[in-house]
C-alpha positions as CSV (number, residue, x, y, z in Angstrom):
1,X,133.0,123.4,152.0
2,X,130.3,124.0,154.5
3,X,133.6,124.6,157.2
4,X,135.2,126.7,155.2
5,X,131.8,128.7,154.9
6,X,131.5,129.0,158.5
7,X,135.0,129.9,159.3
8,X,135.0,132.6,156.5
9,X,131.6,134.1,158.0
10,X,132.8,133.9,161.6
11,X,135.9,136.2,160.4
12,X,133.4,138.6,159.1
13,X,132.0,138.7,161.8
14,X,135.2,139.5,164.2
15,X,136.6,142.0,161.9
16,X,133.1,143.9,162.7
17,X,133.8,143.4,166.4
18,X,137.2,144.4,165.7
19,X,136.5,147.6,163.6
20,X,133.7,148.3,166.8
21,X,136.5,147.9,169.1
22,X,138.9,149.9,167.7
23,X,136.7,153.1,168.2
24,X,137.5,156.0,170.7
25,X,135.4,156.0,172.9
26,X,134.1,159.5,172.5
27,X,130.3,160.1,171.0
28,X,131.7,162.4,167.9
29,X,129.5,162.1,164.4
30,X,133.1,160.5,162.9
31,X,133.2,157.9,165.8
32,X,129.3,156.7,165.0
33,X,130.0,156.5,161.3
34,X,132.8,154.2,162.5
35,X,130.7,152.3,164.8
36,X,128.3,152.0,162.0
37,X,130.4,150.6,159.8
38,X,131.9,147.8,162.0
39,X,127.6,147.2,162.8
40,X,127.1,146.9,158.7
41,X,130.5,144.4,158.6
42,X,129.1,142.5,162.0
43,X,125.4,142.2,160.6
44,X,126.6,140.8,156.8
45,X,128.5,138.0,158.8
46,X,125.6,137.5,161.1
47,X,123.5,137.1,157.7
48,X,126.4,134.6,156.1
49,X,125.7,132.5,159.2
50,X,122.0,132.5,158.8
51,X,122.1,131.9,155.2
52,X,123.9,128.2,155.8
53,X,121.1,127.5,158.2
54,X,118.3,129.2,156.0
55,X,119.3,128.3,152.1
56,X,116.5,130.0,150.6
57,X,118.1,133.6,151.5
58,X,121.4,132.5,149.0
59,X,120.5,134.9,146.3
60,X,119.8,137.9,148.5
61,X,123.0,136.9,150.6
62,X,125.4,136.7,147.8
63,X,124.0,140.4,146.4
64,X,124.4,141.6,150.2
65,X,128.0,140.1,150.4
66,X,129.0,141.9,146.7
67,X,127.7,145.0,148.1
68,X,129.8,144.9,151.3
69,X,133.2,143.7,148.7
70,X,132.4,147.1,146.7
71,X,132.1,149.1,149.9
72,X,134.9,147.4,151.8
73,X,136.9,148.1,149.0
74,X,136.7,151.6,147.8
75,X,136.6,152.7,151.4
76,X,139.8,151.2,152.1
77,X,141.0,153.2,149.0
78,X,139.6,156.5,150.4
79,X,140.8,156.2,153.5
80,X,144.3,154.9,152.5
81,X,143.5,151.3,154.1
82,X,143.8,149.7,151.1
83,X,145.2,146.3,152.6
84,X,142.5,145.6,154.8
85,X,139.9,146.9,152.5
86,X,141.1,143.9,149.9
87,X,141.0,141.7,152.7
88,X,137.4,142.3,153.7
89,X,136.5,142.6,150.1
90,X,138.2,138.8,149.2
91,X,136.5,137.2,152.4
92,X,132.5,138.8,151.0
93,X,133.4,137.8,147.7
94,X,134.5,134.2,149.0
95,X,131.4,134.5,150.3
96,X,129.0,135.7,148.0
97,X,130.7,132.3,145.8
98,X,129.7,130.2,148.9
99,X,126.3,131.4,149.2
100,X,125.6,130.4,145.2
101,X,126.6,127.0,145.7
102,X,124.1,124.2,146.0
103,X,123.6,123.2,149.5
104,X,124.5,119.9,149.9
C-alpha cells in the first residue's frame, strides 16, 4: 500500500510540473493564475510525500487532499476540462483514503 501511496503522490506531483509547464511563457495575470494552480497541485503532492514520512499530519493531509478533489474537479467543469479534472480529483481522493489509513 505504502507503493501505491508513493506512486499516486509522485503523479501529483508531475501533473503540477506538467500544468507549470504547459504555461506560455508571457507574465499576463491569466498565465500566473495558471502557474498558481500547477504550484497548489505541486505543493499538495509535495505534502502527500511528507505525510508517509511524517504520520502525525494524516488528518490535515486527507482534508488538504479533499479540498484539491473539489477544486480539481469543478474547475475542470468550468473550464471544459472535465477529463482531467476527474483525473486529478480520483488521484487526491485516492489519496486523502491513503492518508486515513493506519501506518503500518
Amino acid at each position: 500500500m505504502r507503493l501505491a501511496d508513493r506512486i499516486i503522490a509522485w503523479i501529483i506531483v508531475l501533473l503540477g510540473l506538467l500544468f507549470i509547464s504547459a504555461v506560455k511563457r508571457q507574465f499576463t495575470p491569466e498565465n500566473m493564475w495558471y502557474v498558481g494552480t500547477g504550484m497548489l497541485v505541486l505543493l499538495v503532492g509535495a505534502l502527500n510525500l511528507l505525510r508517509i514520512r511524517v504520520t502525525s499530519a494524516r488528518w490535515f493531509v486527507a482534508a488538504v487532499d479533499v479540498l484539491l478533489a473539489c477544486f480539481a474537479f469543478f474547475l475542470g467543469s468550468a473550464s471544459g476540462l472535465v477529463v482531467p479534472g476527474i483525473i486529478l480529483a480520483l488521484l487526491a481522493v485516492a489519496e486523502a483514503g491513503l492518508s486515513l489509513m493506519p501506518a503500518g
